[in-house]
Each structure stands twice: as structure tokens, then as C-alpha cells.
C-alpha positions as CSV (number, residue, x, y, z in Angstrom):
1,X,0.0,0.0,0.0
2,X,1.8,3.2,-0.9
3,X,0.4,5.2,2.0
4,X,2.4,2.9,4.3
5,X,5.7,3.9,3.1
6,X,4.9,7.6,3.2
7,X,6.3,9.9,6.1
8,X,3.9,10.8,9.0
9,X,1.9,14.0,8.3
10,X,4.2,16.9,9.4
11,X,3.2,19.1,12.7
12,X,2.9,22.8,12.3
13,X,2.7,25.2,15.7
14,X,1.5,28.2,15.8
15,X,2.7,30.8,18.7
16,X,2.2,33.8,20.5
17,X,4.8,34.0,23.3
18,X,4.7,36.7,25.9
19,X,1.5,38.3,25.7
20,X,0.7,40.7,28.3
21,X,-2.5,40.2,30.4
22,X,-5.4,41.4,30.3
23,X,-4.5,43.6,27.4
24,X,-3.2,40.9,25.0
25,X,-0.5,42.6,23.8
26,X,3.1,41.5,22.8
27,X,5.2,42.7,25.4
28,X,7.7,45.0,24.7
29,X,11.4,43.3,23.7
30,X,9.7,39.3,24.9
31,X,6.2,39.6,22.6
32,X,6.8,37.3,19.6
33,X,4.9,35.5,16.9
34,X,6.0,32.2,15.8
35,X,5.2,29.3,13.5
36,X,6.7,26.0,14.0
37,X,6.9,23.0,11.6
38,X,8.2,19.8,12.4
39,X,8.9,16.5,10.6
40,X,9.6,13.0,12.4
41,X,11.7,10.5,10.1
42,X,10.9,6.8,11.0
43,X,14.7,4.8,10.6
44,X,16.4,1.5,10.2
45,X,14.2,0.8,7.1
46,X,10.7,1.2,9.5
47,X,8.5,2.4,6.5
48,X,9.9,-0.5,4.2
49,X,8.6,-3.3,6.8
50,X,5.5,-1.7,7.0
51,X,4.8,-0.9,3.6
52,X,5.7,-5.2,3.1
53,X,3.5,-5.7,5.6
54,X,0.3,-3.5,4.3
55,X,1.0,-5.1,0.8
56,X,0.7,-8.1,2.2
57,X,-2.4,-8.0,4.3
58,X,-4.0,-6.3,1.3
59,X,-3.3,-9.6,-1.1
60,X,-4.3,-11.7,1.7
61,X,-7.9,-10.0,1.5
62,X,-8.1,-9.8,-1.9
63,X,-7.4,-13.6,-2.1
64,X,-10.3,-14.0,0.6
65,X,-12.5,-12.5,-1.1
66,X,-12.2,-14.8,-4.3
67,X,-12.4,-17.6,-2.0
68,X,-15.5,-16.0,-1.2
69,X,-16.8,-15.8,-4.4
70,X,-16.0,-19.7,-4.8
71,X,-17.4,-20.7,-1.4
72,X,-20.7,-18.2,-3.0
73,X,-20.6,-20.5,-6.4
74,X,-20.4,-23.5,-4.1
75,X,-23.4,-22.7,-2.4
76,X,-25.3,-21.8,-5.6
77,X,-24.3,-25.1,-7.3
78,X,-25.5,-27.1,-4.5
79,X,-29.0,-25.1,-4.6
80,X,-28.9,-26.1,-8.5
81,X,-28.6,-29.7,-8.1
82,X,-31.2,-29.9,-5.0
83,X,-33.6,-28.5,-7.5
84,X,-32.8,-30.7,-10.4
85,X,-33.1,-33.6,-8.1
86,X,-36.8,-32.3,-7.3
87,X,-37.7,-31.8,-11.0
88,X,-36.4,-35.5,-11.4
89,X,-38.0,-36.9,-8.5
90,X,-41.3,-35.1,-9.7
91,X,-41.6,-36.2,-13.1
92,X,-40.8,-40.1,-11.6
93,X,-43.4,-39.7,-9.4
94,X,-45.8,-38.5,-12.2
95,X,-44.7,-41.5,-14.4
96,X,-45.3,-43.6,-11.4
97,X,-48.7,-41.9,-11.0
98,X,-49.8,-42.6,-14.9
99,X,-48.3,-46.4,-14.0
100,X,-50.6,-46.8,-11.2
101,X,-53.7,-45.3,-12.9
102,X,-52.9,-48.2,-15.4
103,X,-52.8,-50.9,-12.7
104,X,-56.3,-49.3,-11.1
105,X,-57.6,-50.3,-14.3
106,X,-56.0,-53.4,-14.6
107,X,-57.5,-54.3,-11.1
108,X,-60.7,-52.5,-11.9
109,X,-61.2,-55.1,-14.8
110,X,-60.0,-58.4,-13.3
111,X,-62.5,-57.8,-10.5
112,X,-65.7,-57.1,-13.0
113,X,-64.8,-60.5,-14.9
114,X,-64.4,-61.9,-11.3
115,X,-60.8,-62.3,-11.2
116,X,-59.4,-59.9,-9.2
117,X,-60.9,-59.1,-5.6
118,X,-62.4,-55.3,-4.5
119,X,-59.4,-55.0,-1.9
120,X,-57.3,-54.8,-4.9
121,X,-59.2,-52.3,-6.9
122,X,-58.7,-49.6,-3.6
123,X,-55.4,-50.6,-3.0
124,X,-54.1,-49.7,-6.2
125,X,-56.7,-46.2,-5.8
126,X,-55.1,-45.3,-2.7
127,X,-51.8,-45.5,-4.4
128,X,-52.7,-43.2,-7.1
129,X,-53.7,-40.7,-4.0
130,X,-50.6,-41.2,-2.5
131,X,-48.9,-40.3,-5.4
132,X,-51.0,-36.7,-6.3
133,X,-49.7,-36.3,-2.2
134,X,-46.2,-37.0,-3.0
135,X,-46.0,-34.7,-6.3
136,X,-47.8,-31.9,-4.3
137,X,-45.3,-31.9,-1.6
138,X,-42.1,-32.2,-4.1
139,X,-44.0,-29.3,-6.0
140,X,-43.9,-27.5,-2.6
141,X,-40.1,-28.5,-1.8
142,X,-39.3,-27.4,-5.6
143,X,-40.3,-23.6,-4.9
144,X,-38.5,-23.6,-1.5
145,X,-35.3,-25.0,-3.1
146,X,-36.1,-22.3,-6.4
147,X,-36.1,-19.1,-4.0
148,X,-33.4,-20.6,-2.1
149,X,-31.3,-20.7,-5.4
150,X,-32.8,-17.0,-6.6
151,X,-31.5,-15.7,-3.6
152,X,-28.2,-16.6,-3.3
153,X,-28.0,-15.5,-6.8
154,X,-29.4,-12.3,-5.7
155,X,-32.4,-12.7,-8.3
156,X,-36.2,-12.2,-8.4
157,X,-37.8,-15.7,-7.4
158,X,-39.7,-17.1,-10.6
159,X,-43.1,-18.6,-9.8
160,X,-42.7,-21.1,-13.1
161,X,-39.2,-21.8,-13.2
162,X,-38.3,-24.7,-15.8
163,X,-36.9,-27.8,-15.0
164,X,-33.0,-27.2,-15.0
165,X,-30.3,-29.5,-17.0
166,X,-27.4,-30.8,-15.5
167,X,-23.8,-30.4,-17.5
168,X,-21.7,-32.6,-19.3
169,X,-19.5,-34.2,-16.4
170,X,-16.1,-35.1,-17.4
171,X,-15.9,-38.6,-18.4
172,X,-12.7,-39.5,-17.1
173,X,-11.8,-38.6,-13.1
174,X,-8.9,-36.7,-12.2
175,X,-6.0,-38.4,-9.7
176,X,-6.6,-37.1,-6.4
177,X,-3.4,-36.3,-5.8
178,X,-2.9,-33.7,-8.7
179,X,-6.0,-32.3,-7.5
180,X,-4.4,-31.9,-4.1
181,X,-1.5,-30.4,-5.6
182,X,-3.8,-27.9,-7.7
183,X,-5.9,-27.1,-4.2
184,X,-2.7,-26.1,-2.5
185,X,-1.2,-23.9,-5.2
186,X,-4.0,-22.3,-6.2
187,X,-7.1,-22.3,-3.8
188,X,-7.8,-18.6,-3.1
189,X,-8.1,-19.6,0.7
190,X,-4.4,-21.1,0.9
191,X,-3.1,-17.5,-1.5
192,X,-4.9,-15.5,1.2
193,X,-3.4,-18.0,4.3
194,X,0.4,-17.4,2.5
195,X,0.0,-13.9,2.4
196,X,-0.9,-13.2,6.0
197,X,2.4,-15.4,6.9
198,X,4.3,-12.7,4.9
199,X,2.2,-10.2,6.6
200,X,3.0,-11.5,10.2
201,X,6.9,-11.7,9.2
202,X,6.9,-8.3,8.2
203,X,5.1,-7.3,11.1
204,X,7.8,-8.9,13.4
205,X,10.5,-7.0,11.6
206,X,8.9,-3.5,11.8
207,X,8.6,-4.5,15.5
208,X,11.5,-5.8,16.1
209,X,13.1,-2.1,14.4
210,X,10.4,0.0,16.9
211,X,13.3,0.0,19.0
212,X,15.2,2.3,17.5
213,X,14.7,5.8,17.9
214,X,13.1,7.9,15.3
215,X,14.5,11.3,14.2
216,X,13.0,14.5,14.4
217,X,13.8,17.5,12.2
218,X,12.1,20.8,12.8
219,X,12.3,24.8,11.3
220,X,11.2,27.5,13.2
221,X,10.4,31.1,12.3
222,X,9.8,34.2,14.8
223,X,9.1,37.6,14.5
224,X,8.5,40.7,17.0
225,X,8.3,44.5,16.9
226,X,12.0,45.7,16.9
227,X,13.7,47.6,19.3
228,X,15.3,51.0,18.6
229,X,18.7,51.1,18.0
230,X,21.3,53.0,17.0
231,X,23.0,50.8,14.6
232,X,22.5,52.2,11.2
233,X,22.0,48.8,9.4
234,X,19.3,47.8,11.6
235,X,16.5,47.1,9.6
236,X,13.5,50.2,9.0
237,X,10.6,47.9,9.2
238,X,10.4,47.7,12.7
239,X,10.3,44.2,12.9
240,X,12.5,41.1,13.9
241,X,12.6,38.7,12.1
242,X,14.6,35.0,13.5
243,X,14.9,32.1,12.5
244,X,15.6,28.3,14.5
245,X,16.6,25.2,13.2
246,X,15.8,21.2,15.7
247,X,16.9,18.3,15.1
248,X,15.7,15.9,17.7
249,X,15.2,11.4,18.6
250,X,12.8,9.7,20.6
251,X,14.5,7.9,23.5
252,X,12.3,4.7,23.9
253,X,12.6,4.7,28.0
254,X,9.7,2.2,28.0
255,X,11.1,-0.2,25.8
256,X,11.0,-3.3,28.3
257,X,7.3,-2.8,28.5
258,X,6.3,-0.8,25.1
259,X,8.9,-2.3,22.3
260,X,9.6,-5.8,23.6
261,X,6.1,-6.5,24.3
262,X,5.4,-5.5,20.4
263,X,8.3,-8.1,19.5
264,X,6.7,-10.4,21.6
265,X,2.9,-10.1,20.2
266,X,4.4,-9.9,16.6
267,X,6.1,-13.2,16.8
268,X,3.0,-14.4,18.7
269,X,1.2,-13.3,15.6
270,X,3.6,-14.7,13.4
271,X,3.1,-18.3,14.6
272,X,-0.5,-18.1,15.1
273,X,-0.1,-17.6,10.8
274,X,2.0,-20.2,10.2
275,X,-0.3,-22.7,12.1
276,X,-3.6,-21.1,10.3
277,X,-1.8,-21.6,6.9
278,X,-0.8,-25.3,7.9
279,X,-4.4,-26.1,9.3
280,X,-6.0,-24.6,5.7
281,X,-3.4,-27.1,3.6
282,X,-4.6,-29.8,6.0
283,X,-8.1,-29.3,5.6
284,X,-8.0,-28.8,2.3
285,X,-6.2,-31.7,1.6
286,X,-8.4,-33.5,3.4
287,X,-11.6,-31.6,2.3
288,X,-10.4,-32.6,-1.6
289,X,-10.0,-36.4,-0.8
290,X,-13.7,-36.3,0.6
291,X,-15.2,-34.5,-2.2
292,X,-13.5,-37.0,-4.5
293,X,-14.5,-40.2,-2.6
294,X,-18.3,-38.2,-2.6
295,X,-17.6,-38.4,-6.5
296,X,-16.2,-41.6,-7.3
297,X,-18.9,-43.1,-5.0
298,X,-21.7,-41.3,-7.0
299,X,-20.2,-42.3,-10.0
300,X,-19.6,-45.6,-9.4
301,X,-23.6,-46.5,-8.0
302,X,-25.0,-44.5,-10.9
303,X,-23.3,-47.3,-13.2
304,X,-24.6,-50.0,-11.4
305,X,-28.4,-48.6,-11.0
306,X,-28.1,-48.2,-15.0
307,X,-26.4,-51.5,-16.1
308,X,-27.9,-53.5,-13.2
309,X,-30.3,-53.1,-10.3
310,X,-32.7,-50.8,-12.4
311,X,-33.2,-53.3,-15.5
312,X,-33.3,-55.8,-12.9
313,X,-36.1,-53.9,-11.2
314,X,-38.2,-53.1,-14.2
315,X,-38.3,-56.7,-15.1
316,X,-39.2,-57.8,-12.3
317,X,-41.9,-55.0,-12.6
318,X,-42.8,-56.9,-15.8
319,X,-42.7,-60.3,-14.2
320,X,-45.0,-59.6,-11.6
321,X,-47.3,-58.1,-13.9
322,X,-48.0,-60.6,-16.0
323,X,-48.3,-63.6,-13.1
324,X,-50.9,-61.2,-11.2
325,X,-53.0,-61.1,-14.9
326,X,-53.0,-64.9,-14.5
327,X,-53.6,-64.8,-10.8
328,X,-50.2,-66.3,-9.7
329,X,-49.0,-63.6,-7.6
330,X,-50.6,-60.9,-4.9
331,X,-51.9,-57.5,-5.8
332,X,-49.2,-56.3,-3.4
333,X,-46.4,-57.9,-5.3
334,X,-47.2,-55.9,-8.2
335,X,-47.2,-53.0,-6.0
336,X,-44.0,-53.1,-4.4
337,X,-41.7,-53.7,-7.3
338,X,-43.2,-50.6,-8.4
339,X,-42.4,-48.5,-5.6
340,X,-38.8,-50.6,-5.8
341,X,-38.5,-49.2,-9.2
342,X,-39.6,-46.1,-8.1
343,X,-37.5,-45.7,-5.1
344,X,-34.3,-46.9,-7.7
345,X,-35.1,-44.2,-9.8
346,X,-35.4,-41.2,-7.3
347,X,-31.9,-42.6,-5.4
348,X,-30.4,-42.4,-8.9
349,X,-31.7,-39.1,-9.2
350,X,-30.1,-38.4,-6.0
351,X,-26.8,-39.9,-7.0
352,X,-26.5,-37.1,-10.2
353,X,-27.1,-34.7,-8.4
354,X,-24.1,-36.0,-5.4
355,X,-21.4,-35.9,-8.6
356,X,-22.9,-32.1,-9.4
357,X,-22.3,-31.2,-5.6
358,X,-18.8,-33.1,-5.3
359,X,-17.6,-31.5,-8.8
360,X,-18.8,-28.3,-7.2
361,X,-17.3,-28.9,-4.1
362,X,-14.0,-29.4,-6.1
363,X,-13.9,-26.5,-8.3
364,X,-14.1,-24.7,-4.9
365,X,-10.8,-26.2,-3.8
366,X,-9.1,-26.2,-6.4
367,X,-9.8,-22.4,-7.3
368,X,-11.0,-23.3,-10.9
369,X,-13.6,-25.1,-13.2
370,X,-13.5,-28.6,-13.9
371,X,-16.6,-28.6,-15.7
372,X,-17.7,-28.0,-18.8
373,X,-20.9,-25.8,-18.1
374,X,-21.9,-25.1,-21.3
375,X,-22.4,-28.3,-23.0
376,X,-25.0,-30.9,-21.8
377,X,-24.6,-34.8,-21.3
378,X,-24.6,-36.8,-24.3
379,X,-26.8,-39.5,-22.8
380,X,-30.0,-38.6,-21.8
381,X,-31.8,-41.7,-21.3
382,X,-32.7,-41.2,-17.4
383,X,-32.9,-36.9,-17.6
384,X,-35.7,-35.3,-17.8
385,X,-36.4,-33.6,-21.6
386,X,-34.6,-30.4,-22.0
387,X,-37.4,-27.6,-22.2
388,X,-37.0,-25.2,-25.1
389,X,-37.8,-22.0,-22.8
390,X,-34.5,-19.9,-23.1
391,X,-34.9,-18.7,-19.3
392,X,-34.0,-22.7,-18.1
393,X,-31.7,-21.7,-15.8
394,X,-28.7,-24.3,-16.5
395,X,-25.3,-25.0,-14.5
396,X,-23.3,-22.8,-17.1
397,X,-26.3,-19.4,-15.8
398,X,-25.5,-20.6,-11.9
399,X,-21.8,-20.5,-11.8
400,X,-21.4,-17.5,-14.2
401,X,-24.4,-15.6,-11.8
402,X,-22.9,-16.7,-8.5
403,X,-19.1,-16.3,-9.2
404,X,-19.9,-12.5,-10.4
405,X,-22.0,-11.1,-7.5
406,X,-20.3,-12.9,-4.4
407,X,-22.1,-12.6,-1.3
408,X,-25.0,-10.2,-1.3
């Protein structure tokens, strides 16, 4: 900061010695004018440390600030993928609905040829009640999570928001330890941690120079009414006119309990860095391996609900179908492995929008995108349709929005 390294403000004195009272008048041959101006010079390289030291502490903030846009984008992107696992969960449960109507009627008809049993028929009714119950309290859940998101991108909650569209994840995974590596260099949080260390050791060296005294240079200029004389070349204007030059150090008598205490709290201060810097490389170390165990987790369950347990469930859907149309097999059979299948689909649901929040989670460490925002996933078999509206807010709108305004 360059008003660190600047010279403390000069002092200027005015005077009026010798004044007689109660008239207020300058007393003959002692009443004087004077002005005063004096300049204290900090030495030993004092205005160096501290301008180090305000550099510093300035970096440091600015580096805390871009973590908090980060943490801001974090925070958004996590209200993003809550609501696309909402609009996923709803249109599941509306499929589910439509399936359910269908089985209503299935049961409806066995029972009027006198093959299925009443019980049946408002079994499978209540289920399609359920259901409308279930969509209306996701509908419900979907605006809370919608002005959630609106306002921590500081924007006007839309009553009709579109469903949203998740990104194109990377396909491959980066190594954990390069994105350790990647958190520690360039995490904003970690810049800002390093720069109050050099702040501190600065600090300690502009204490540890406090000790030595700081020279004072002053000018000083006087006039009073002049005296008569006799000497010819005495000047006609009546006046005196002098003239006083100071030069001057502060002695630091209190150093034992003024200076030494400052070297003291600045090495205190110093430490208590260092440690804060080494606690933010631990925990972000250890932050990163979480958020990557979060993803490969996600990743690795989405697989096996798509090439396993959800064709398993659907057939067995299909299975049970058919041996309740010939009367092998319970009402309730059918029932469950359709709420199994629709259980599957709303925990894969889920597990999308875990490998959003861990990718998000991520970018925060790391200081940078790792996701391509603006393109969407190439396979689109278990999404929702992409809406045509140009207001669908997508993962690309979110980061942009939230990594401009910050915190509100």
C-alpha cells in the first residue's frame, strides 16, 4: 500500500509567546509571533517493513474475497442440483402416478370379470392418491429449493421456473493427488493464508526495528516589533525577524514494557499464521480427498443402478405383472416392485445430483472449473427432456451468476 511507506503527516505550531495580560498585547522586547513545523523520520528501514506488511495483508484480502466468491458458487451449485433432483424426483413420481392409474384399471377389470378381488381395486386407488400427495409436496419442496437458489444468486424468485439441465461431467476422473496439488497452489483460501504469513513476518520485523529511535527535524520562524537602535543597518521595518533550526530522537525509555512487548505479540502473531496456513493445507487436503470419494462413490452406484439393479427392477416389474394377470401372484407384489423401481429411480436421481455437488465442491478447492458448463450430457436416457424455454436456468447461468455477485 503506498500510503504505508509515506512519512507521518508533518506538525505545524502556531505561537504567541509573551502576551501581556489582560490587554493581550506583545510585550515590549519578549512579545513574539511564531510558527513551528516539524517532521519525524521513521529509521532502520521502518516504512519498508510496513509498507511489506500492508502489501501483504491487502493480497491476503483480496485472495479471501475470491475464496468467497468460490465458497458463493459452491453454495449456488449445491441449490442447483437440489432442484434438479426435485424436477427429477417429480416427473418419476408423475410416471409412477400414470403407472398406477394403469394398474387401477388393470385391477378395476379383473375384479368385473371376477378375477381380481375389491381389496385390490382400492389398494391400487389409494396408491394413485398417494402419489398426487407425494407430487404436491415435491411441488412445494421445488419452490423452496427455487427461491433458495434465486436468492443466493441475488435474483427475483420465478413462480414457473423450468426444470434445469445438469452439465456434461467429465468422463474420465482426475488423480486425487494432482488435485491436491492444484488445491494447495491455487485455492484462493491457501493465497490468502500465505500472504498473511508474509504479513505476520513483516510485522515482526517492523517490530523488532520500533526499537530504534526515530529522528525528528524541525524549522522554526519568529518575528517581534524591533527595538530601537542605533546601529545604522538595523533594519526600517520595525520588525525582527529569527529564524531556528531542531533536530531531535525519541529515546524509547519504556522499551522493556512498550517495544519488547510489540516483538513479543508480533512473533505471537507470526506463529499463530503459520499454524492457520498449515491447518488450511490440512483441511484442504483432506476436504479434496472427501469430495473426491463423494464423486467416485456417485459415480460408481450410478453405473450399477443403469447397467444392473434398475433393468433388474423393471423386469421384475414386468414379471410380476404378467403372473398377477393370471392370478399367480398378490396385488401387493405388483405393488411393491413398483415402488422398488420407483425408489431406484429417485436414489439415482439423487446420486446425479451428489457428482454435481462433489464436482462443485472441487472447483471450490481447487480455485477453478472442472466442468464444462456449457455443453449438456450426451446421454439422456434417465434426464428429464430439455425444455425449449431460453430462461431454463442451467449449470453454465449458476456459476457464471454466483461467481460474479459474491455474497449479497
Amino acid at each position: 500500500m503506498p500510503g504505508s511507506r509515506r512519512l507521518p503527516d508533518p506538525q505545524v505550531q502556531l505561537g504567541f509567546m509573551n502576551y501581556g495580560v489582560p490587554s493581550l498585547r506583545p510585550m515590549e522586547t519578549l512579545g513574539m509571533n511564531q510558527v513551528q513545523i516539524t517532521q519525524m523520520l521513521p529509521l532502520n528501514g521502518k516504512l519498508a517493513a510496513a509498507g511489506r506488511a500492508a502489501d501483504a495483508q491487502a493480497a491476503a484480502e483480496r485472495s479471501r474475497a475470491a475464496d468467497t466468491r468460490w465458497e458463493q458458487r459452491a453454495s449456488a451449485a449445491a441449490a442447483f442440483y437440489d432442484l434438479y433432483q426435485l424436477d427429477r424426483s417429480i416427473e418419476v413420481a408423475r410416471e409412477t402416478r400414470r403407472l398406477m392409474q394403469d394398474l387401477a384399471s388393470i385391477a378395476e377389470s379383473m375384479y368385473r370379470v371376477g378375477e381380481g378381488r375389491q381389496a385390490d381395486v382400492l389398494r391400487a386407488q389409494v396408491e394413485v392418491a398417494r402419489m398426487d400427495e407425494e407430487i404436491i409436496r415435491m411441488r412445494a419442496m421445488r419452490e423452496a429449493a427455487s427461491a433458495r437458489l434465486a436468492a443466493l444468486l441475488d435474483r427475483p424468485v420465478e413462480p414457473a421456473l423450468p426444470p434445469v439441465q445438469l452439465p456434461s461431467y467429465p468422463a474420465a476422473l482426475p488423480r486425487v493427488d494432482s488435485l491436491q496439488r492444484a488445491a494447495a497452489a491455487s485455492r484462493p483460501m491457501i493465497q490468502s493464508g500465505e500472504q498473511e504469513v508474509r504479513a505476520a513476518e513483516a510485522s515482526e520485523l517492523l517490530a523488532r526495528k520500533e526499537i530504534w529511535p526515530d529522528f525528528e527535524i524541525g524549522v522554526q520562524y519568529g518575528q517581534r516589533r524591533a527595538v530601537a537602535s542605533a546601529d545604522p543597518t538595523a533594519m526600517s521595518s520595525g520588525t525582527d525577524r529569527m529564524a531556528s533550526l531542531m533536530v531531535g530522537a525519541s529515546v524509547p525509555i519504556f522499551a522493556r514494557s512498550r517495544q519488547l512487548k510489540m516483538r513479543e505479540e508480533a512473533v505471537a502473531m507470526r506463529r499463530m499464521a503459520s499454524a492457520d496456513l498449515a491447518a488450511m493445507r490440512s483441511d484442504t487436503r483432506g476436504s479434496v480427498a472427501e469430495a473426491f470419494a463423494d464423486l467416485s462413490r456417485a459415480r460408481a452406484l450410478q453405473l450399477l443402478y443403469r447397467t444392473t439393479i434398475l433393468p433388474q427392477a423393471e423386469a421384475s416389474v414386468t414379471s410380476s405383472l404378467s403372473a398377477y394377470r393370471v392370478g399367480s401372484v398378490p396385488f401387493m407384489t405388483v405393488l411393491d416392485s413398483r415402488t422398488t423401481v420407483n425408489r431406484f429411480r429417485q436414489e439415482l436421481a439423487a446420486l446425479e445430483a451428489d457428482e454435481g455437488r462433489a464436482w462443485a465442491e472441487l472447483e471450490m478447492l481447487v480455485g477453478r472449473s472442472l466442468v464444462d458448463s456449457t455443453s449438456e450430457p450426451p446421454d439422456s436416457r434417465d434426464l428429464p427432456p430439455a425444455p425449449t424455454s431460453p430462461d431454463v436456468p442451467t449449470h453454465s447461468s449458476i456459476s457464471r451468476d454466483a461467481s460474479r455477485r459474491g455474497l449479497r
